[in-house]
N, C-alpha and C positions, 0 to 999 in steps of 0.2 A: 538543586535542579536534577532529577531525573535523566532529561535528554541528551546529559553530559556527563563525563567523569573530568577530574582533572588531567591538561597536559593530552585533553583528545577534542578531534573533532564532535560537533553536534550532528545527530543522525538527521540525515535530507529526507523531507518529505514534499512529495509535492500530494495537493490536494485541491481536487479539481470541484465545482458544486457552479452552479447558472444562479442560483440562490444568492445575491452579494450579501443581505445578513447571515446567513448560514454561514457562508464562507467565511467571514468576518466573525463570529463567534468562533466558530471550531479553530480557525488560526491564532486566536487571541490566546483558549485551553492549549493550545500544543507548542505558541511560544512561551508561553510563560513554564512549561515543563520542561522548555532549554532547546526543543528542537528547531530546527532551522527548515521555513515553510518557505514553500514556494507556490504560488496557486494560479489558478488556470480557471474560468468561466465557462469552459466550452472544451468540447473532445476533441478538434483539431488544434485550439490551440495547448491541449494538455500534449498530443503530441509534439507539437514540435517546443516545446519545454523540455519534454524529457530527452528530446534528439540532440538540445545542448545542453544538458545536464546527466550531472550522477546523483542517483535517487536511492535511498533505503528501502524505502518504503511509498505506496500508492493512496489516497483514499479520495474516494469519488461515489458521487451523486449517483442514481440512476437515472434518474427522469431530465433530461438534459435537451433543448434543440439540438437538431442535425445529427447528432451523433450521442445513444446512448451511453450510460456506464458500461453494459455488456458486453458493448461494441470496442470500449474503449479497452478495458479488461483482455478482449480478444488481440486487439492490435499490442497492445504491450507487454502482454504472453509472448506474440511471436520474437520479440525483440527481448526479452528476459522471461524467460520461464519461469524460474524462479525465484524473482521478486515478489516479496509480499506486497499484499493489495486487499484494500479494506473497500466495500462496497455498503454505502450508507443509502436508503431509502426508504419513505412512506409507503410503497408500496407494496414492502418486501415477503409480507404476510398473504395479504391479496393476488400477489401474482407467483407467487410458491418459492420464493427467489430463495436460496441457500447456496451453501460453498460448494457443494457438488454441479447445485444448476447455473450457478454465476460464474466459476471460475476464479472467483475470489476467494482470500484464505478466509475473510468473515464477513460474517456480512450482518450489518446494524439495525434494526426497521427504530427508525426515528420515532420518538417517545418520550416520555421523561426522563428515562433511564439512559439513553443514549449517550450523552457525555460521558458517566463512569464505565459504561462498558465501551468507550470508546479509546479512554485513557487506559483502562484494563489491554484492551486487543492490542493498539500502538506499543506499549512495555511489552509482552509479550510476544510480539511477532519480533519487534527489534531484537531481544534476547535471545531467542530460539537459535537451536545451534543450526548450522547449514547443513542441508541435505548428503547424507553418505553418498559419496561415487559410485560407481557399478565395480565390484570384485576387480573386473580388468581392467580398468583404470587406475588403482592404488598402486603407491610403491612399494616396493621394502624400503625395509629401514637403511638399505646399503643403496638405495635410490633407484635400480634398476627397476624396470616396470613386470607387473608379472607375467610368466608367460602362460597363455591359452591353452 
């Protein structure tokens, strides 16, 4: 299993889509890679999932009632900036949607190819090391913080 090493937790995903065979496909690919889903049909209730839970990683629909992916992407920025977030949609070509214009670290336009670069993105963002602090936030090595 990928989504796991021995003697650790499996990385949290939650994965939101209005789609229930979509949904139900992409959680089938990402349990069986070891990770531990959590899914949501809808952008309010993806929030308040995530308001009780601890999440790795994000991956959502765009085309969604009430509350788009964008939307959803934006609200969940504010509340972690830095959590990755994978933004999946048909339209993604047609409406010019990329990681600069979505807010998402990637973003999938549904396809045939979808699933492997979907399993591609998920390994790779969970991997990826976490973002360097700003200079004056780092310690030394003797722990004090640095001064300005």
């Amino acid at each position: 299993m990928r989504g796991t090493c021995p003697n650790t937790t499996p990385a949290r995903i939650l994965l939101v889509d209005d789609n229930h065979l979509g949904l139900i496909a992409r959680r089938s690919v990402l349990e069986e890679l070891g990770y531990s889903i959590t899914t949501a049909t809808q952008g309010q209730e993806a929030l308040e999932r995530f308001a009780g839970g601890r999440f790795d990683l994000v991956i959502t629909d765009y085309k969604m009632p009430k509350m788009n992916g964008l939307e959803l992407i934006r609200r969940i920025r504010e509340q972690a900036a830095g959590l990755p977030i994978i933004l999946i949609s048909g339209y993604a070509e047609a409406l010019g949607l990329t990681e600069s214009s979505s807010g998402a670290d990637v973003v999938i336009p549904k396809s045939a190819h979808e699933v492997p670069h979907l399993v591609r993105s998920v390994g790779r963002l969970l991997n990826r090391k976490a973002p360097k602090k700003p200079a004056g936030s780092q310690r030394h090595q003797n722990g004090r913080r640095r001064q300005a």
